[in-house]
N, CA, C and O atoms as a GROMACS GRO file, in nm:
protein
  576
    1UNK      N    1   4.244  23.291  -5.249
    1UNK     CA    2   4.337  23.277  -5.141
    1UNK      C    3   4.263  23.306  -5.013
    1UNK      O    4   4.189  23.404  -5.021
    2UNK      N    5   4.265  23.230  -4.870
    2UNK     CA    6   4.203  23.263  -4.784
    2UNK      C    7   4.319  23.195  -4.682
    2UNK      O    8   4.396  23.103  -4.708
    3UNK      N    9   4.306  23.264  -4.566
    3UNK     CA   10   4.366  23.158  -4.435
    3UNK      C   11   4.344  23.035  -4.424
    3UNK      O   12   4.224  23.008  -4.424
    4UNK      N   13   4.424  22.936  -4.413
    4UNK     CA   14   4.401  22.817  -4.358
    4UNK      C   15   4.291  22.804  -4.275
    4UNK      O   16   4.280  22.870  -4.172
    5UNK      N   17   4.216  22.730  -4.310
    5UNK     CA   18   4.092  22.663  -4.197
    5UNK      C   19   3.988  22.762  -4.247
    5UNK      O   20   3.884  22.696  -4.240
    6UNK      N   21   3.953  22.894  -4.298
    6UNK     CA   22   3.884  22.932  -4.318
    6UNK      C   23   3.723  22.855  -4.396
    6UNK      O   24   3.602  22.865  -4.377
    7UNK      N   25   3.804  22.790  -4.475
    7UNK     CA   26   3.720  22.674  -4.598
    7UNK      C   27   3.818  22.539  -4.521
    7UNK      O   28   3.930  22.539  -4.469
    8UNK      N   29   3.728  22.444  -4.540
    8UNK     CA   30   3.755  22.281  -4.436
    8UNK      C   31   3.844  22.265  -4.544
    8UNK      O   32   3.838  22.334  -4.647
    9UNK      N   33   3.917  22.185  -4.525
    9UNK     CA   34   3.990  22.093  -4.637
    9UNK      C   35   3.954  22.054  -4.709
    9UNK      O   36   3.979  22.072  -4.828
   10UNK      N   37   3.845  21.952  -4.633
   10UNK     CA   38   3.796  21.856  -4.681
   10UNK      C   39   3.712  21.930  -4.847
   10UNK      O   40   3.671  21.878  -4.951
   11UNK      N   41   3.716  22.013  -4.818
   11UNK     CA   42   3.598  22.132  -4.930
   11UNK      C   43   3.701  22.149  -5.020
   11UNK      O   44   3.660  22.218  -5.113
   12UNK      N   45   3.812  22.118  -5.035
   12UNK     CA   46   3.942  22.190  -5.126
   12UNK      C   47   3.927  22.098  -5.245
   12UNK      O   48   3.867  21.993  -5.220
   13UNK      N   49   3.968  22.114  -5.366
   13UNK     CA   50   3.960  22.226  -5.409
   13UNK      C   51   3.787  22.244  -5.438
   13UNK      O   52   3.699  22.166  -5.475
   14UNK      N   53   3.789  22.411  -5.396
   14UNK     CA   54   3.652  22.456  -5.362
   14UNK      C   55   3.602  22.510  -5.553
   14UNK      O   56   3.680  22.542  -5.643
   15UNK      N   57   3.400  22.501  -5.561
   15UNK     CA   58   3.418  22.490  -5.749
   15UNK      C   59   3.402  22.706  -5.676
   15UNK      O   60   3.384  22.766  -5.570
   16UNK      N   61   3.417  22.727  -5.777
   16UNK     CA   62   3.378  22.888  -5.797
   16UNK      C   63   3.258  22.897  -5.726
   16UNK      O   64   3.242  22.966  -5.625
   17UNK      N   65   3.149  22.808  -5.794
   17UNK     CA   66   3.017  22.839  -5.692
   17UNK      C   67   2.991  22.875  -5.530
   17UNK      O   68   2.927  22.955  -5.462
   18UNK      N   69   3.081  22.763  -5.514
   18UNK     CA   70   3.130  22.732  -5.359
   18UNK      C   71   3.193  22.892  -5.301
   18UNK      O   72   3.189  22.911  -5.180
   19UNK      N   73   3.236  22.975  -5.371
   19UNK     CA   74   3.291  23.069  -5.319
   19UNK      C   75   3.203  23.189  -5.267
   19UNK      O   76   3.246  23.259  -5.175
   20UNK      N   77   3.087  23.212  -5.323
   20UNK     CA   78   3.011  23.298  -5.233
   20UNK      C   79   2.898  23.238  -5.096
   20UNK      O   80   2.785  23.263  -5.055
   21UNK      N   81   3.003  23.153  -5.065
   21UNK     CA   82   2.945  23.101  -4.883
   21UNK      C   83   3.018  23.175  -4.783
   21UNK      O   84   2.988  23.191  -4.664
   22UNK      N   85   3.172  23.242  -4.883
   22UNK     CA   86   3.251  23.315  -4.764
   22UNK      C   87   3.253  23.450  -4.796
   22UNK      O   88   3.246  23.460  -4.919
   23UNK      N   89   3.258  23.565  -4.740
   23UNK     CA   90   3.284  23.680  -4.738
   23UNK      C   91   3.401  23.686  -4.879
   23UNK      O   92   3.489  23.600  -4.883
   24UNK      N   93   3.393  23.783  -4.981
   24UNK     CA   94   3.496  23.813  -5.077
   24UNK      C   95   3.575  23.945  -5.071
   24UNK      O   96   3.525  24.056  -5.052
   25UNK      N   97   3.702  23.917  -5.089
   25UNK     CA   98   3.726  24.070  -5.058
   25UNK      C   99   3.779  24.114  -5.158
   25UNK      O  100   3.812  24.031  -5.242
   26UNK      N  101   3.808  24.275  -5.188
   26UNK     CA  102   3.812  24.328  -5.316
   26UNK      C  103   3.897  24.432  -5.291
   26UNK      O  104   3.890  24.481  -5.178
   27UNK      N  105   3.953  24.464  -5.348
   27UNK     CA  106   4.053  24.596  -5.382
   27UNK      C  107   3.967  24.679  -5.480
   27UNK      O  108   3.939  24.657  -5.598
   28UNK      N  109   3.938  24.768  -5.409
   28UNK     CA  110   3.812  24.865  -5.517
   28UNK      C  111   3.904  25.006  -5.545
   28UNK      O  112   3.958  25.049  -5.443
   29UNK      N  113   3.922  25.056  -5.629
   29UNK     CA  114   3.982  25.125  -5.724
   29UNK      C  115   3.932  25.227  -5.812
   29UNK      O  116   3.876  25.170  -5.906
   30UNK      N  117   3.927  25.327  -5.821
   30UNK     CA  118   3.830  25.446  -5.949
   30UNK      C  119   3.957  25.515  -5.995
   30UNK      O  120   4.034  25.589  -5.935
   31UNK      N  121   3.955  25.453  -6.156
   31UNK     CA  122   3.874  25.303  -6.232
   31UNK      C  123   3.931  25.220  -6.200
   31UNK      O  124   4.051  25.203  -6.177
   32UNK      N  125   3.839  25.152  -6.195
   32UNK     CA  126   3.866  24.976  -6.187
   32UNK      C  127   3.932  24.900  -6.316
   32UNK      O  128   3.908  24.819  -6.406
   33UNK      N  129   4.039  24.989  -6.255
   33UNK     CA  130   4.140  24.885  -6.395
   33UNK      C  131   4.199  24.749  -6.320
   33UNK      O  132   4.256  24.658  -6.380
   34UNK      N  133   4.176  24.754  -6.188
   34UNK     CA  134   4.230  24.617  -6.118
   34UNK      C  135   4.133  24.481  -6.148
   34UNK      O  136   4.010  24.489  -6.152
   35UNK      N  137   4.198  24.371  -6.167
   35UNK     CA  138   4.075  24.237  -6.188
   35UNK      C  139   4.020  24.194  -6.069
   35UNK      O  140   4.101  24.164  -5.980
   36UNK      N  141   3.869  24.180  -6.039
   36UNK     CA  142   3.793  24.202  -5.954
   36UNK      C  143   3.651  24.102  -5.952
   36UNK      O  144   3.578  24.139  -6.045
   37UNK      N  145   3.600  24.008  -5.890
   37UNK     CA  146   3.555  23.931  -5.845
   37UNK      C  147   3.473  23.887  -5.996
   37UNK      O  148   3.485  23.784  -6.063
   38UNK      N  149   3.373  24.026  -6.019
   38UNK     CA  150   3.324  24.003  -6.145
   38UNK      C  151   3.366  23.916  -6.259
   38UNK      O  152   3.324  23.809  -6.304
   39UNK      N  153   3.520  24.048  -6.308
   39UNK     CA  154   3.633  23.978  -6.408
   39UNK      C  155   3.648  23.859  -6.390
   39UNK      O  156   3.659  23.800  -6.497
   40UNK      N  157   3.657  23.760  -6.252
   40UNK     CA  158   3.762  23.646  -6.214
   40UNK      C  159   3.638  23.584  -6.235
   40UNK      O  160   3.671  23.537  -6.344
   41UNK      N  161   3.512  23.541  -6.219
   41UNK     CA  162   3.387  23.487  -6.260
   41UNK      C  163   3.334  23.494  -6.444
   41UNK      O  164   3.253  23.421  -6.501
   42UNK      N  165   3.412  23.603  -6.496
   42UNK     CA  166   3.381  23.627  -6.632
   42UNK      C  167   3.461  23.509  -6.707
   42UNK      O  168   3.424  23.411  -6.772
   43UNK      N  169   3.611  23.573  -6.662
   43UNK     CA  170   3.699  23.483  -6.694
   43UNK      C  171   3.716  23.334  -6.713
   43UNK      O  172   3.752  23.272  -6.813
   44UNK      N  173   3.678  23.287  -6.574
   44UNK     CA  174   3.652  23.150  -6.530
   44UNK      C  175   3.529  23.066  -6.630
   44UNK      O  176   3.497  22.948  -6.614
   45UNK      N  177   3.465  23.171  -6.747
   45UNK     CA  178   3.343  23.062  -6.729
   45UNK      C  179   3.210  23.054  -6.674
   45UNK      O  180   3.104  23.030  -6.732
   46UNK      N  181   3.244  23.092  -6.482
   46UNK     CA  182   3.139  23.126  -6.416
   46UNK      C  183   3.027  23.264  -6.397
   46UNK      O  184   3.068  23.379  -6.416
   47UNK      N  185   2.879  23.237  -6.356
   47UNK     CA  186   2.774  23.400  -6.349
   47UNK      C  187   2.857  23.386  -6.209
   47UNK      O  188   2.900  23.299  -6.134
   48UNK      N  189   2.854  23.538  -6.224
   48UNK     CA  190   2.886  23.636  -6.083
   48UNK      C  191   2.772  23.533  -5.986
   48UNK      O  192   2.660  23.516  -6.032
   49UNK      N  193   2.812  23.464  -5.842
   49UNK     CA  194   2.719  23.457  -5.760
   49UNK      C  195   2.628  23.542  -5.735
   49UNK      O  196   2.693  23.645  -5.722
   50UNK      N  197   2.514  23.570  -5.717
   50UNK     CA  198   2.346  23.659  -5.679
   50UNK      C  199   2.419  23.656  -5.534
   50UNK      O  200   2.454  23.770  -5.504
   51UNK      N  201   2.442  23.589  -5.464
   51UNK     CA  202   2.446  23.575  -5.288
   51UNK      C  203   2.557  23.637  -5.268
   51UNK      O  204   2.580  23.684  -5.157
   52UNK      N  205   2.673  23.653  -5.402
   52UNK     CA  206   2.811  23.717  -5.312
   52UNK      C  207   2.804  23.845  -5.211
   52UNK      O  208   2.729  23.943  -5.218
   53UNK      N  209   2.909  23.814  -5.113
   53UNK     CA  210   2.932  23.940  -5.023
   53UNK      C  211   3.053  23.965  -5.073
   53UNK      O  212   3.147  23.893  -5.103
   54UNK      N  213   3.032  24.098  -5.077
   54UNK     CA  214   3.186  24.169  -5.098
   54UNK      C  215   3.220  24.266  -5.051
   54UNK      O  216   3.157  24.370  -5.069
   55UNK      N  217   3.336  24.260  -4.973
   55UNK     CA  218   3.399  24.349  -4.883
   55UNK      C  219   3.498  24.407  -4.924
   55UNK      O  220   3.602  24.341  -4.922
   56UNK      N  221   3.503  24.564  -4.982
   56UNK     CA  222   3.565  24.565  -5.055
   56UNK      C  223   3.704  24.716  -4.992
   56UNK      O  224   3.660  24.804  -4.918
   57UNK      N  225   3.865  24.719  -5.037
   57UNK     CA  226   3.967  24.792  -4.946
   57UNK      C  227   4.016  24.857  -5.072
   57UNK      O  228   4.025  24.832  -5.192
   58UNK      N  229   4.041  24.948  -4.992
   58UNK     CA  230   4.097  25.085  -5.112
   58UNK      C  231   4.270  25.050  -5.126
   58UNK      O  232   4.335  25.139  -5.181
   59UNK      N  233   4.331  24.956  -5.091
   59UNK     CA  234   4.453  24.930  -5.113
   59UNK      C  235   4.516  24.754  -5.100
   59UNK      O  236   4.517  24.700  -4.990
   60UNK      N  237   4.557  24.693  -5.203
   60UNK     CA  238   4.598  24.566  -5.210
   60UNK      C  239   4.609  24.468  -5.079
   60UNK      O  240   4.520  24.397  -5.031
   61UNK      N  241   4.766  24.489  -5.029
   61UNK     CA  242   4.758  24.479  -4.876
   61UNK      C  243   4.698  24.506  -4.777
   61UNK      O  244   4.755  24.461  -4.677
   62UNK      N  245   4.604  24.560  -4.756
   62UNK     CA  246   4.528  24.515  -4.675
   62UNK      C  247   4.401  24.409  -4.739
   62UNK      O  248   4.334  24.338  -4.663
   63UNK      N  249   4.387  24.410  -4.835
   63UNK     CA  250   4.278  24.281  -4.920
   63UNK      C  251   4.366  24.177  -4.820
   63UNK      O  252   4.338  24.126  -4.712
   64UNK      N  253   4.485  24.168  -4.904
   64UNK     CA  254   4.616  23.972  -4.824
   64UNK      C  255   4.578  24.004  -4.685
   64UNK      O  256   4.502  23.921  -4.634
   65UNK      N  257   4.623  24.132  -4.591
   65UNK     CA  258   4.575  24.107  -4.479
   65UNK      C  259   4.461  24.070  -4.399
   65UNK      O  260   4.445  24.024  -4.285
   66UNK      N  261   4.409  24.095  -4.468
   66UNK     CA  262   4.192  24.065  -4.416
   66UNK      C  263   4.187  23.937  -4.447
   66UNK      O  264   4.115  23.867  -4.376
   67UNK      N  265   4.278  23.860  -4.584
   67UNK     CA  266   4.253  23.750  -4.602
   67UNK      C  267   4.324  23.643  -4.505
   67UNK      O  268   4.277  23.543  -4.451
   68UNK      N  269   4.516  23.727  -4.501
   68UNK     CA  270   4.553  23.622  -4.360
   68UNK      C  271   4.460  23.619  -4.266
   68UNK      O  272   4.430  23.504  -4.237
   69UNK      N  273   4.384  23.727  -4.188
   69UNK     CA  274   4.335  23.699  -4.063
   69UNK      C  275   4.198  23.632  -4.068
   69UNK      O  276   4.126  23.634  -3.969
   70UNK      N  277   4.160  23.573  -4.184
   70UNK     CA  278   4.053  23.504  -4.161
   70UNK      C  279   3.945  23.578  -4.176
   70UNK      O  280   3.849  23.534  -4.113
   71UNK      N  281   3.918  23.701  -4.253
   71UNK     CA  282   3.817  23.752  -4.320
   71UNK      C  283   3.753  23.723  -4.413
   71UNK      O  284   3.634  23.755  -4.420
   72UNK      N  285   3.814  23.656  -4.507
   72UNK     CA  286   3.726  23.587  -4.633
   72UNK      C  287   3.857  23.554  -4.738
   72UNK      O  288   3.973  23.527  -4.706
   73UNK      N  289   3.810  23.563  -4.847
   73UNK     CA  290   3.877  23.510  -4.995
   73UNK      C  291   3.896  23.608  -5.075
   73UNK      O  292   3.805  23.665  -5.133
   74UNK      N  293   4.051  23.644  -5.088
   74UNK     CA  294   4.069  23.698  -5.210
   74UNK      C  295   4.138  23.665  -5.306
   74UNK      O  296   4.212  23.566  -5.299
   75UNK      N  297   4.128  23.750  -5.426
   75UNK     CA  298   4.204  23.720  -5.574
   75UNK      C  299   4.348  23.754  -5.540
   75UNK      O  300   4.365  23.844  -5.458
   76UNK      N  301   4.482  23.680  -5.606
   76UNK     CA  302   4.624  23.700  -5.544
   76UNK      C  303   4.701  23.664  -5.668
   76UNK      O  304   4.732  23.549  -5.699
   77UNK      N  305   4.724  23.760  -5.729
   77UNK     CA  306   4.857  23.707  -5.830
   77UNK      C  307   4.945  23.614  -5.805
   77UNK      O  308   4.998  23.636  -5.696
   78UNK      N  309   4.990  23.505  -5.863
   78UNK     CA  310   5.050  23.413  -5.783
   78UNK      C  311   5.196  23.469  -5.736
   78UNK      O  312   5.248  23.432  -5.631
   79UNK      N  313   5.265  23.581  -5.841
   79UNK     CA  314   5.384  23.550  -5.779
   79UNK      C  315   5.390  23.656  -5.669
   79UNK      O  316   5.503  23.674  -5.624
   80UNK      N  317   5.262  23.754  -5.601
   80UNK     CA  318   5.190  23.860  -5.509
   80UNK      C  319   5.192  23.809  -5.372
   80UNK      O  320   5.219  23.869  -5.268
   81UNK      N  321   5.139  23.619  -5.402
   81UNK     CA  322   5.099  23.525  -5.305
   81UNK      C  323   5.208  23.453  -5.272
   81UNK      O  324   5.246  23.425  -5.158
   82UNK      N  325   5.253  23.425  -5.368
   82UNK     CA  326   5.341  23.296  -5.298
   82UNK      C  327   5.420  23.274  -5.198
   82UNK      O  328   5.421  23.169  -5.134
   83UNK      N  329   5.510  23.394  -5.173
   83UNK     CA  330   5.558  23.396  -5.089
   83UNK      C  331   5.467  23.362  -4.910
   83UNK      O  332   5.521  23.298  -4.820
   84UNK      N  333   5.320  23.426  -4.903
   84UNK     CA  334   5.266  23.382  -4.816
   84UNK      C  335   5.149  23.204  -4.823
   84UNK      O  336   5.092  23.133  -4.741
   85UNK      N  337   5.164  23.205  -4.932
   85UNK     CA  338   5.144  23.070  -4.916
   85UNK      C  339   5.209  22.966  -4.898
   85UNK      O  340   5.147  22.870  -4.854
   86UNK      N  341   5.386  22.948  -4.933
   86UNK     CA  342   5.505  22.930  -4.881
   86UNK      C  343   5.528  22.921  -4.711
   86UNK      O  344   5.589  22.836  -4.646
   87UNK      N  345   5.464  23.026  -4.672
   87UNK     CA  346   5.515  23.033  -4.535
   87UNK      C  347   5.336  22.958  -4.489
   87UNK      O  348   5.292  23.001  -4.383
   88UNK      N  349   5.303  22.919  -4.517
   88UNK     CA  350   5.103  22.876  -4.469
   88UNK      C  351   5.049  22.979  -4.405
   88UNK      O  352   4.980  22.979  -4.304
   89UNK      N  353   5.078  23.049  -4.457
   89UNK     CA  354   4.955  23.199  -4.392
   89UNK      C  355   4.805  23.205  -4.528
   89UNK      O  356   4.697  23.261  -4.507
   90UNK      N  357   4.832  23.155  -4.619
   90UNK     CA  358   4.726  23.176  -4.711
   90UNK      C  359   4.738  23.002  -4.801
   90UNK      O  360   4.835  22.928  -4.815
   91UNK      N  361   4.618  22.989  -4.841
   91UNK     CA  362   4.583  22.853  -4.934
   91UNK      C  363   4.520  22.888  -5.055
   91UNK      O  364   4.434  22.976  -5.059
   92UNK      N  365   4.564  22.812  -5.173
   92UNK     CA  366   4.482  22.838  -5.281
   92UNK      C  367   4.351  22.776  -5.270
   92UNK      O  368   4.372  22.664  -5.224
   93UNK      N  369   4.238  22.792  -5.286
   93UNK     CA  370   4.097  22.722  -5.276
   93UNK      C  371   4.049  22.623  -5.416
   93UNK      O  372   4.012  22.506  -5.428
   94UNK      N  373   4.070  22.732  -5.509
   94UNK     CA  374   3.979  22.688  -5.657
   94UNK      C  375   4.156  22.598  -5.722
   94UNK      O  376   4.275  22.617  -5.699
   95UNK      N  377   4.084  22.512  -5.798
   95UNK     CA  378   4.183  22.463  -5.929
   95UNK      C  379   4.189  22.555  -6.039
   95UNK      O  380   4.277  22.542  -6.125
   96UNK      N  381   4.052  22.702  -6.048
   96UNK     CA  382   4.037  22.778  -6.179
   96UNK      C  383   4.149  22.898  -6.128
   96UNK      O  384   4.158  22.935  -6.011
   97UNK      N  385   4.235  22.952  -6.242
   97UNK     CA  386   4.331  23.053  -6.210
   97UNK      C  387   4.338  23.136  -6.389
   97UNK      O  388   4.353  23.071  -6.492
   98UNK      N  389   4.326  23.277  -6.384
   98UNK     CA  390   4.275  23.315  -6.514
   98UNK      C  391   4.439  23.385  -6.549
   98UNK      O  392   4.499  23.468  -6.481
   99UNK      N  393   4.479  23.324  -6.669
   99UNK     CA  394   4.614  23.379  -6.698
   99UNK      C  395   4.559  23.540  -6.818
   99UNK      O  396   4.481  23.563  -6.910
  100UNK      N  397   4.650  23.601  -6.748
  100UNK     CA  398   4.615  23.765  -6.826
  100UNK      C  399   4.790  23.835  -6.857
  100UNK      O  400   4.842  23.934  -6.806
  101UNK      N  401   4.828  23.770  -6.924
  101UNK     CA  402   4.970  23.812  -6.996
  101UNK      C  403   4.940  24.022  -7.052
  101UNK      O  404   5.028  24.107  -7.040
  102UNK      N  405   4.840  24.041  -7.091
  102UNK     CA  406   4.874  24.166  -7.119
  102UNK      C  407   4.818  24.288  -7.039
  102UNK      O  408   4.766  24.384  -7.095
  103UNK      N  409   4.837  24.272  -6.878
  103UNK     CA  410   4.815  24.353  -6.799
  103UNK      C  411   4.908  24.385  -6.712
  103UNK      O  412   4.970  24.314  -6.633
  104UNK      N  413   4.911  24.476  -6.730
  104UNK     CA  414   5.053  24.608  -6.617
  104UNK      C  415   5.056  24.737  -6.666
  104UNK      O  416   5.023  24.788  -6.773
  105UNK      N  417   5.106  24.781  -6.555
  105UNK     CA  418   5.101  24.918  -6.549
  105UNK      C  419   5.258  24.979  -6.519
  105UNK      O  420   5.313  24.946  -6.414
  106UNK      N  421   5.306  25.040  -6.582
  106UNK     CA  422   5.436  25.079  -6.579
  106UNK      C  423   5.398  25.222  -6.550
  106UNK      O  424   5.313  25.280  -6.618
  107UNK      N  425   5.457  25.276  -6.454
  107UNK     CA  426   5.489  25.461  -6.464
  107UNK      C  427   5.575  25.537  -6.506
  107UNK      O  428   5.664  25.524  -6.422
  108UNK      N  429   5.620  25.627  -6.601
  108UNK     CA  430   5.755  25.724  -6.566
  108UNK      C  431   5.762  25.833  -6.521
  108UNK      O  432   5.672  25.916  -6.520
  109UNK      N  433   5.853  25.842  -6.486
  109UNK     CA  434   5.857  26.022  -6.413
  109UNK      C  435   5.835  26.123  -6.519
  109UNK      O  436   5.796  26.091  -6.632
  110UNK      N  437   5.863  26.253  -6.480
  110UNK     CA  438   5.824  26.348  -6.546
  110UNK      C  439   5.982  26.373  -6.626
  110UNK      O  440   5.999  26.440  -6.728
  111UNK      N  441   6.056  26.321  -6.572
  111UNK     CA  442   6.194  26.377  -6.602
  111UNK      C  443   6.190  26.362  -6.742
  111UNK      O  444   6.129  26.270  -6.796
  112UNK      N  445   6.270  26.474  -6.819
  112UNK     CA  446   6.301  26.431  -6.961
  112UNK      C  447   6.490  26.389  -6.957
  112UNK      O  448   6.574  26.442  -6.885
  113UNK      N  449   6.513  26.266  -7.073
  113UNK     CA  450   6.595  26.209  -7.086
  113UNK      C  451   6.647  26.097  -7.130
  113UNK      O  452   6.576  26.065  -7.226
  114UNK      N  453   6.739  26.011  -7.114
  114UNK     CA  454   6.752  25.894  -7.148
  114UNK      C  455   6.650  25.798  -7.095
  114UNK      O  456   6.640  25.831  -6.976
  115UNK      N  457   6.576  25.706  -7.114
  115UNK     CA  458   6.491  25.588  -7.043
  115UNK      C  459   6.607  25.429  -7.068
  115UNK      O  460   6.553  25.320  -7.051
  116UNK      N  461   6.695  25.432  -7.091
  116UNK     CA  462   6.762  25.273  -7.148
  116UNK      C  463   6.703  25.192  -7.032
  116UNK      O  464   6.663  25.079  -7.060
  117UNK      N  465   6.695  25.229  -6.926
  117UNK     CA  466   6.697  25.126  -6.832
  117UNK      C  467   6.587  25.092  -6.779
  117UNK      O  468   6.572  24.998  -6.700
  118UNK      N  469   6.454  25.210  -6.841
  118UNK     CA  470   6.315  25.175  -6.849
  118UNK      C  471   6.313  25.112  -6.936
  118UNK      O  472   6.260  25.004  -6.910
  119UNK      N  473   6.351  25.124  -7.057
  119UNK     CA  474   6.286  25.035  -7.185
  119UNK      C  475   6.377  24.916  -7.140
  119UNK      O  476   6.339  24.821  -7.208
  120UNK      N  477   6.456  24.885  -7.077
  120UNK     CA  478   6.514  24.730  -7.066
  120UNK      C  479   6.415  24.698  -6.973
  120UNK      O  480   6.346  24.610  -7.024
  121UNK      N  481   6.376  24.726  -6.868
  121UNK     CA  482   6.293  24.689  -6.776
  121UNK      C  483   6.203  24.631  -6.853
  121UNK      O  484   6.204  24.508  -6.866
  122UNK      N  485   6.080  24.732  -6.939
  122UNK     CA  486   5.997  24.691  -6.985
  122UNK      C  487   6.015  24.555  -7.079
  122UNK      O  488   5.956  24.449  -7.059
  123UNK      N  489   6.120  24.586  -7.198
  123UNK     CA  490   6.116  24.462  -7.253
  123UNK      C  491   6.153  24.357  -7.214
  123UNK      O  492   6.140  24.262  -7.292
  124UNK      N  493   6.211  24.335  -7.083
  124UNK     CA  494   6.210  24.203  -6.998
  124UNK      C  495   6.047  24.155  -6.942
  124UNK      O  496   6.002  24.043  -6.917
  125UNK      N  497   5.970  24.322  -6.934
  125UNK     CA  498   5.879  24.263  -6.858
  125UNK      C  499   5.720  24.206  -6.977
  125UNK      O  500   5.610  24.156  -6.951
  126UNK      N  501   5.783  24.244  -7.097
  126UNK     CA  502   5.692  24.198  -7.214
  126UNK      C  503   5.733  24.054  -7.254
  126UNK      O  504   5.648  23.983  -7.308
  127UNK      N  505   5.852  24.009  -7.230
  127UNK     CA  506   5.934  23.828  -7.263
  127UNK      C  507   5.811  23.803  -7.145
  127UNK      O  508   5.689  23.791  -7.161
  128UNK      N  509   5.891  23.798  -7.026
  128UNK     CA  510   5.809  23.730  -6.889
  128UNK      C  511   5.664  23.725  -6.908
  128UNK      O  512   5.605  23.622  -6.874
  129UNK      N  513   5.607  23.812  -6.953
  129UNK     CA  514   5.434  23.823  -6.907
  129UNK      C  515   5.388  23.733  -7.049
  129UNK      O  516   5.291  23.658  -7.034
  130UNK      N  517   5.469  23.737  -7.216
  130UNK     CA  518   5.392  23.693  -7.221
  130UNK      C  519   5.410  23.514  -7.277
  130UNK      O  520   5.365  23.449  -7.370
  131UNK      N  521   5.509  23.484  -7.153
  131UNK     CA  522   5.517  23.333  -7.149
  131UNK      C  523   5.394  23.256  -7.083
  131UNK      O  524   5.343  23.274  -6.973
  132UNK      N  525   5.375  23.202  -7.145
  132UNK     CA  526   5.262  23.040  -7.062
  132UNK      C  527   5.302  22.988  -6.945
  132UNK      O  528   5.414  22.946  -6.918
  133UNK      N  529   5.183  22.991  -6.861
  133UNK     CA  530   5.212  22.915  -6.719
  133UNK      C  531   5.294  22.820  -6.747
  133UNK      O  532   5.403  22.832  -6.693
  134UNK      N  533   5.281  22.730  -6.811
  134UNK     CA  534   5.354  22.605  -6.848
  134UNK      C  535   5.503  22.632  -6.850
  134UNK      O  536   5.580  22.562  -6.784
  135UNK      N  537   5.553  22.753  -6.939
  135UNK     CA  538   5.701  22.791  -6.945
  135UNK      C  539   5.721  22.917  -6.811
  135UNK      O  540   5.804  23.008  -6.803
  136UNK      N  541   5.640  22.887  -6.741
  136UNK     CA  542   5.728  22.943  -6.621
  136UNK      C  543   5.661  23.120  -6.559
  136UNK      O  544   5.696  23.194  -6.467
  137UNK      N  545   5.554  23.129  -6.662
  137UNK     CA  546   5.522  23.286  -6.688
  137UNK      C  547   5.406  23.261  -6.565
  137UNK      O  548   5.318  23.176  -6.554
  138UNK      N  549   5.446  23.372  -6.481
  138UNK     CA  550   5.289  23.314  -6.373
  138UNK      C  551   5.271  23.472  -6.320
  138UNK      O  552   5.179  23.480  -6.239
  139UNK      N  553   5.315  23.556  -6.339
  139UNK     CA  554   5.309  23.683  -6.245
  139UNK      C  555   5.185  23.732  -6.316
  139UNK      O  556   5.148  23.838  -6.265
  140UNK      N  557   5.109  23.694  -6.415
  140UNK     CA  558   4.985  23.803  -6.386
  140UNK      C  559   4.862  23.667  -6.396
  140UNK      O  560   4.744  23.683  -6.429
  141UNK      N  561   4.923  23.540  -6.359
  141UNK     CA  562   4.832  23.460  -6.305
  141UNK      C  563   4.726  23.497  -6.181
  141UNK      O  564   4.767  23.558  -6.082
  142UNK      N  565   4.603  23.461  -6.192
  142UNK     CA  566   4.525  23.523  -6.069
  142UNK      C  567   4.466  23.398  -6.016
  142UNK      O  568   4.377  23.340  -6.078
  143UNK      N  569   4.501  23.363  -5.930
  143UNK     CA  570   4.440  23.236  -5.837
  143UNK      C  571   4.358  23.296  -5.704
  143UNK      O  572   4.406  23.377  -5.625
  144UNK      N  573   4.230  23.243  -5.696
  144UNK     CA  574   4.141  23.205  -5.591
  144UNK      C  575   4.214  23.102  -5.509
  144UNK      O  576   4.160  23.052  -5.411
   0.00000   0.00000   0.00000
């Protein structure tokens, strides 16, 4: 995902290779349980670029923000993104997007008690994640 105009059009859709010509940005994390430039190159198929730059933010939102303002390219869950790619503040670049159905992180409190309405949560959120792009499942889709 990057700002409009950042990458020409004409360059769209850009291959993976193509992606370390622009600044990358990263949500860096200890541990790095978040998926991260490496992962999205593992995933894809593609070697990590030798030339990548990576610029990397200790919190999500500001990664989308560095990326609206024309800082470089980052990784965006689609359903994270869409909403700003909807409005043209961000573009998808690559055609490659790595589907990861068994990643999330749920928290609970400390409280002891009933959970019904955690465990409904969750098992809605185990149907959803682990449907196929195709049937509609896209939230732990990761698009460049």
């Amino acid at each position: 995902m990057a700002a409009p105009g950042l990458v020409p059009s004409g360059a769209l859709p850009l291959p993976a290779a193509g992606l370390a010509r622009y600044p990358l940005l990263s949500h860096r994390v200890l541990p790095q349980d978040w998926m991260d430039w490496p992962d999205w190159f593992e995933a894809v198929g593609r070697p990590m670029p030798k030339s990548a730059r990576i610029t990397g933010f200790d919190s999500f939102p500001l990664v989308l923000q560095a990326a609206v303002a024309g800082q470089g390219i980052a990784l965006g869950w689609r359903n994270t993104v869409s909403g700003l790619i909807a409005d043209g503040k961000l573009v998808r670049l690559c055609d490659e997007a790595v589907f990861s159905p068994t990643e999330i992180s749920v928290f609970r409190g400390t409280r002891r008690g009933n959970h019904a309405e955690t465990d409904a949560l969750l098992s809605w959120l185990r149907e959803k994640l682990t449907e196929s792009p195709a049937n509609g499942g896209s939230a732990r889709t990761v698009d460049v």
